[in-house]
C-alpha positions in Angstrom: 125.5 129.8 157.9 127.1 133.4 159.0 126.9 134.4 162.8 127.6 137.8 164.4 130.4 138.3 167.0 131.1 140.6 169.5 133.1 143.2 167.1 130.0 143.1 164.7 131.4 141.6 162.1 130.7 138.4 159.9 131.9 135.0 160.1 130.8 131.6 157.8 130.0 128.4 160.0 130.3 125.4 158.1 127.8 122.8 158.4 128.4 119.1 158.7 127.2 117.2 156.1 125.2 114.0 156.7 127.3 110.9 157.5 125.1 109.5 154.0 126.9 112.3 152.0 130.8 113.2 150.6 131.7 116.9 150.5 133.8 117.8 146.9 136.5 117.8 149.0 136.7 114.4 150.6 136.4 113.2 147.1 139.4 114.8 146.0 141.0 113.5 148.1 140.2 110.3 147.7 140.8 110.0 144.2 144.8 111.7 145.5 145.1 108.6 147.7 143.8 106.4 144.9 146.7 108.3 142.5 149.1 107.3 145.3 148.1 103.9 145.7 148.6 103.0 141.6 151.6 104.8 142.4 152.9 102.1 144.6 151.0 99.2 143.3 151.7 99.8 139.5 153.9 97.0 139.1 152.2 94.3 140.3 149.0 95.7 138.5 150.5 95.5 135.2 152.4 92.4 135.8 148.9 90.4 136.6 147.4 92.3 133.1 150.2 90.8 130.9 150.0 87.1 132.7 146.2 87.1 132.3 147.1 88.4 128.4 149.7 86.1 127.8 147.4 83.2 129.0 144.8 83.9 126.5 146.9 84.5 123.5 148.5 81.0 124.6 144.8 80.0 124.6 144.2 81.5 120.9 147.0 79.9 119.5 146.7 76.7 121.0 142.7 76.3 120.1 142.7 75.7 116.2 139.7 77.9 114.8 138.3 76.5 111.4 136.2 78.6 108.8 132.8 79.1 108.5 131.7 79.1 104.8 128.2 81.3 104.7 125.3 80.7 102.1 122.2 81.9 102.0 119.0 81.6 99.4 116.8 84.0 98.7 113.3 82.2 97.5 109.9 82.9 97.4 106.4 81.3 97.5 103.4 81.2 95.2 100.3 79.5 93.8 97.0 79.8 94.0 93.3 79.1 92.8 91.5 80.0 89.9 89.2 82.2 92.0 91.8 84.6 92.4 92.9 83.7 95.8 95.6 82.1 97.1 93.8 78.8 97.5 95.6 76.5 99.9 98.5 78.7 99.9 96.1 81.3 102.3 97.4 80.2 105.3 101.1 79.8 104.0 100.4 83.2 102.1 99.5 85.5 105.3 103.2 84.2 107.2 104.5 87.2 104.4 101.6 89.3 104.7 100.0 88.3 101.9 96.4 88.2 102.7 94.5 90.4 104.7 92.4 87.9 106.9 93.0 86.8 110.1 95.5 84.1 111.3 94.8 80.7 111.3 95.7 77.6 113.5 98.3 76.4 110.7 101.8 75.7 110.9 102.5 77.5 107.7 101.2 80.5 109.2 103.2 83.3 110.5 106.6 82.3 112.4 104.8 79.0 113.0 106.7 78.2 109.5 110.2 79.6 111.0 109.9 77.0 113.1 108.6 74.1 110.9 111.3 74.6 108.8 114.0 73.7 111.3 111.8 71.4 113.1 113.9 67.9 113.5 111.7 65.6 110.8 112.3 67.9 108.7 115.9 68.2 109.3 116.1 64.3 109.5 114.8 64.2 105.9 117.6 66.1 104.3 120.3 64.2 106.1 118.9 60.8 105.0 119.1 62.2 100.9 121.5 60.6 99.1 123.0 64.1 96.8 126.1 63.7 94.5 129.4 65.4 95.9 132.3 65.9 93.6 130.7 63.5 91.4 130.1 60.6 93.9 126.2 59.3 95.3 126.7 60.0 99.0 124.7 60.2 101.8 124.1 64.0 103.2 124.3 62.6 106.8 127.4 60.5 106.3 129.0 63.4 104.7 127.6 66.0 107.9 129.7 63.4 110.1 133.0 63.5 108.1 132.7 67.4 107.5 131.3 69.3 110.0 133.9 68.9 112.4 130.9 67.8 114.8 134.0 64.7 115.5 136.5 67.1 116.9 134.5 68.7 119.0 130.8 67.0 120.3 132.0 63.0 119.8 135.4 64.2 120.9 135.9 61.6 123.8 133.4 58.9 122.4 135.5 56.3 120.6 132.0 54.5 119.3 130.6 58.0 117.8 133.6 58.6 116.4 133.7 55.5 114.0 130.1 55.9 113.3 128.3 56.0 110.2 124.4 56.1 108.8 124.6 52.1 106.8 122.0 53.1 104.6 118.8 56.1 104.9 116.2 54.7 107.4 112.9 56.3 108.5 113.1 57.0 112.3 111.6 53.9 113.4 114.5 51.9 112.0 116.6 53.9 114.0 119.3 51.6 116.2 119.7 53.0 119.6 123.3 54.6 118.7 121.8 56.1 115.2 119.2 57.6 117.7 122.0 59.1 120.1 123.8 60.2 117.0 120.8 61.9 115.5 119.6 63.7 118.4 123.5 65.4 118.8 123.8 65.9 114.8 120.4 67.7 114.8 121.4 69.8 117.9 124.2 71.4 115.9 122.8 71.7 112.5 120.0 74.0 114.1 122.9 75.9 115.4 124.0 76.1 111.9 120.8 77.2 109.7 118.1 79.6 110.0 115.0 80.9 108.2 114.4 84.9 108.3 112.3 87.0 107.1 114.3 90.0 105.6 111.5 92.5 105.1 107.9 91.6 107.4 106.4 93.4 104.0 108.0 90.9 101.7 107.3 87.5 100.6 110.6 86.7 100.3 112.7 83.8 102.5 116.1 83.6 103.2 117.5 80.2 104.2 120.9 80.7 105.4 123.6 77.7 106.6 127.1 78.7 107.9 129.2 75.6 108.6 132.8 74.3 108.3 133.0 72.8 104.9 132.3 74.9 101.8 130.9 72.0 100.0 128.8 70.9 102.6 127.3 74.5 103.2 126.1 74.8 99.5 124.6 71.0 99.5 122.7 71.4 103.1 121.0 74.3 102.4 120.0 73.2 98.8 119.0 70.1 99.6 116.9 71.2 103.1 115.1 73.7 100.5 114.5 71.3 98.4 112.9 68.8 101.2 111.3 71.7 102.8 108.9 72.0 99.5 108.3 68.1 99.1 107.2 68.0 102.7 104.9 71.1 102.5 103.4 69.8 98.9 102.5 66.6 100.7 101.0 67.9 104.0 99.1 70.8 102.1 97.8 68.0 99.4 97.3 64.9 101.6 93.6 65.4 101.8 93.6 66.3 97.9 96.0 63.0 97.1 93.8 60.7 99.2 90.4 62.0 97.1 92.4 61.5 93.9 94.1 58.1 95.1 90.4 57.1 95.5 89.3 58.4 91.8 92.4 56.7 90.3 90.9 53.7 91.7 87.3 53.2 90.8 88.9 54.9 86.8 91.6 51.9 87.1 88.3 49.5 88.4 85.9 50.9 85.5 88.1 49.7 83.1 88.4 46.4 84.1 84.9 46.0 83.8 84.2 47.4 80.9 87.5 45.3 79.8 85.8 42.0 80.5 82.4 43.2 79.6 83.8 43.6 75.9 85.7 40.5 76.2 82.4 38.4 77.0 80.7 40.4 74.4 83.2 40.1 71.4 82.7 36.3 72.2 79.4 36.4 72.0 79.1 38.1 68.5 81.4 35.4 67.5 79.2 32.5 68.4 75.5 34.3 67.5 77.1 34.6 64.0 75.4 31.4 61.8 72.8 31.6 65.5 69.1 32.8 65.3 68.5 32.4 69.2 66.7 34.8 71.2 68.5 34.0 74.3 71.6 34.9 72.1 70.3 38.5 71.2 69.2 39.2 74.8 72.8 38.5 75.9 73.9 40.4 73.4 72.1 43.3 73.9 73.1 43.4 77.5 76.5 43.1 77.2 76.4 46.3 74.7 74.0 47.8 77.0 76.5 47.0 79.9 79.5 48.4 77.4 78.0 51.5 76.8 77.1 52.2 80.5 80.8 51.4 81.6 82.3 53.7 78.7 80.5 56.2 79.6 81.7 55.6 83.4 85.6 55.1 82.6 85.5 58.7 80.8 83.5 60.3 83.8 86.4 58.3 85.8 89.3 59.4 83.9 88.0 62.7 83.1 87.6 63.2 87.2 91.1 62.2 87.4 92.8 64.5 85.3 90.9 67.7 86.4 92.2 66.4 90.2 96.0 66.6 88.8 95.0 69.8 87.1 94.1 71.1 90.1 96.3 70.3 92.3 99.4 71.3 89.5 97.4 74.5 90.1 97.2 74.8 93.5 100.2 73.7 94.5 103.5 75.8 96.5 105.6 77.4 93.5 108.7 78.1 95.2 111.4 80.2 93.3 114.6 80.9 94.1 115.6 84.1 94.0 119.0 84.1 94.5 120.6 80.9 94.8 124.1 80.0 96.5 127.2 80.7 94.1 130.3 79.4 95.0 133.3 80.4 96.3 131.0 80.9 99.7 131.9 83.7 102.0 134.5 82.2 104.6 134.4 83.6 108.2 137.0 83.3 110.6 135.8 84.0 113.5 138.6 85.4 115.9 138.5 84.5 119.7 138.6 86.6 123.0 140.5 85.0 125.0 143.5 87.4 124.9 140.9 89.9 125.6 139.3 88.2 128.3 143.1 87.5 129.9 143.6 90.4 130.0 140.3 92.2 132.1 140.4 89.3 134.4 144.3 90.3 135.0 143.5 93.6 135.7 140.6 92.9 137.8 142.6 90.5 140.1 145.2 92.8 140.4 142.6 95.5 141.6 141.3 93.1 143.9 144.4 92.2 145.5 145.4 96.0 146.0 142.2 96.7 147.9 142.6 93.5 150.0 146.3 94.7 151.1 144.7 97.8 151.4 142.1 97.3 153.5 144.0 95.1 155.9 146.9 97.9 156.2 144.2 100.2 157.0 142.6 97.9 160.0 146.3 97.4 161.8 147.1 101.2 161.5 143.5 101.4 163.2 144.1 99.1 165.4 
């Protein structure tokens, strides 16, 4: 503010900032004393920046990095009713935006099938396939062991893992308590590995992608998961359908063994009622053809049933199409590490942190 003194004229009076606030000036010169202090302290700043650099390149060279082969497929699902609809793809059908109605309670609906698709039965399923690798009947999660590298890193320091093999495919209640162990590790990397996405929320399209350490093993995996992801929805979207034509397949297979004897018992009646006037003969002969014509005309209703159940379940069920399918040589990633780059902040940091310290302590005995 200005004040008036005794020879009328004008002087400024500064005033004092709050102790909560820095004038332009005090921050000057701190940033001068901060210039003085790399001054002095350069040295020692740069020599903890190259130790912490030179750690983490020793670190990069010493940690062997493999490849990851990449490969995706691009497929897409269809079917329907002859109504038009989607039938019992609806639900599956809305998880691309298909359909206009509402969600259902399904896990083919939505991201519910995301997650189905990597769920562990599922998984499980294509690692107990037997698939053909450079022309040798091998199974998928024998291979996984050998290939994946899951060895050299997860079963590392378990001498028992790292000998161990699937004897034969097994359903989950067959599991050992090792194969158990083993599964439960082998599934908790391979759903690092693989994913299912959605490229456009306006498409129907899938993409099933797999990026893992061995080219051969990437291109099999996905293929065969694909492949066990459609046998597994087929047979959960058609159980109730296979169950009603397991049912017809059994009274067409029990019609015809009826009507099978009925025209045995028959034929051997003709044959004795030949050089026979007896009415007891005529009456059993007219109700076995009585009995043969009823069951014909059952077995044809039976077989007739069971054919327009395949028919529509051939119609109904999941087409899925690959769109684009995985052609080799895969695209290899090598994926570089940070450690250098990591060395190297933490160098610099430590040094700061060491020049503030002396600092700070300098500061306190010149105070005191």
């Amino acid at each position: 503010m200005e004040s008036i003194n005794k020879n009328n004229t004008y002087k400024s009076v500064e005033r004092p900032l709050p102790p909560d606030q820095l004038s332009p000036k005090v921050v000057l010169l701190r940033i001068f004393s901060l210039k003085d202090v790399l001054k002095r302290y350069w040295k020692l700043m740069l020599a903890f920046t190259i130790m912490g650099a030179a750690i983490g390149k020793f670190i990069d060279i010493s940690e062997e990095r493999k490849p990851i082969y990449n490969a995706t497929i691009t497929f897409n699902l269809g079917g329907g009713n002859s109504g038009g609809g989607m039938g019992e793809l609806g639900a599956l059908a809305s998880a691309f935006g298909l359909g206009g109605s509402a969600p259902e309670a399904s896990i083919f609906v939505g991201d519910n099938f995301m997650i189905y698709a990597l769920s562990r039965p599922v998984v499980e399923k294509t690692l107990m396939k037997t698939v053909k690798i450079n022309g040798k009947d091998t199974l998928l999660v024998n291979y996984y062991i050998r290939h994946s590298g899951i060895r050299d890193k997860e079963w590392e320091d378990d001498d028992s893992l790292r000998s161990f093999y699937f004897d034969r495919a097994k359903k989950v209640t067959e599991y050992t308590k090792q194969e158990i162990n083993a599964m439960s590790q082998i599934y908790t990397r391979v759903k690092s590995e693989i994913s299912v996405t959605q490229p456009e929320r306006k498409s129907s399209f899938m993409e099933l992608w797999g990026g893992m350490q061995d080219e051969m093993l990437t291109k099999v995996f996905i293929e065969t998961h694909l492949g066990t992801i459609e046998e597994d929805y087929r047979q959960k979207q058609n159980k109730k359908s296979l169950e009603v034509l397991a049912l017809l397949e059994e009274r067409r297979d029990s019609l015809y063994r009826l009507l099978t004897g009925n025209e045995n018992r028959l034929a051997r009646t003709l044959d004795q009622n030949q050089q026979m006037v007896v009415a007891s003969g005529k009456i059993e002969e007219t109700r076995l053809t009585r009995n043969s014509s009823f069951l014909s005309t059952q077995y044809y209703a039976a077989v007739q049933q069971a054919e327009n159940m395949h028919l529509s379940m051939i119609k109904e069920a999941p087409l899925f199409t690959e769109i684009s399918p995985v052609y080799l040589p895969l695209y290899k990633e090598v994926r570089t590490s940070i450690a250098m780059q990591a060395g190297l902040v933490l160098g610099l940091i430590l040094s700061l942190l060491i020049v503030f310290f002396r600092e700070t302590y300098i500061s306190v005995m010149r105070e005191a």
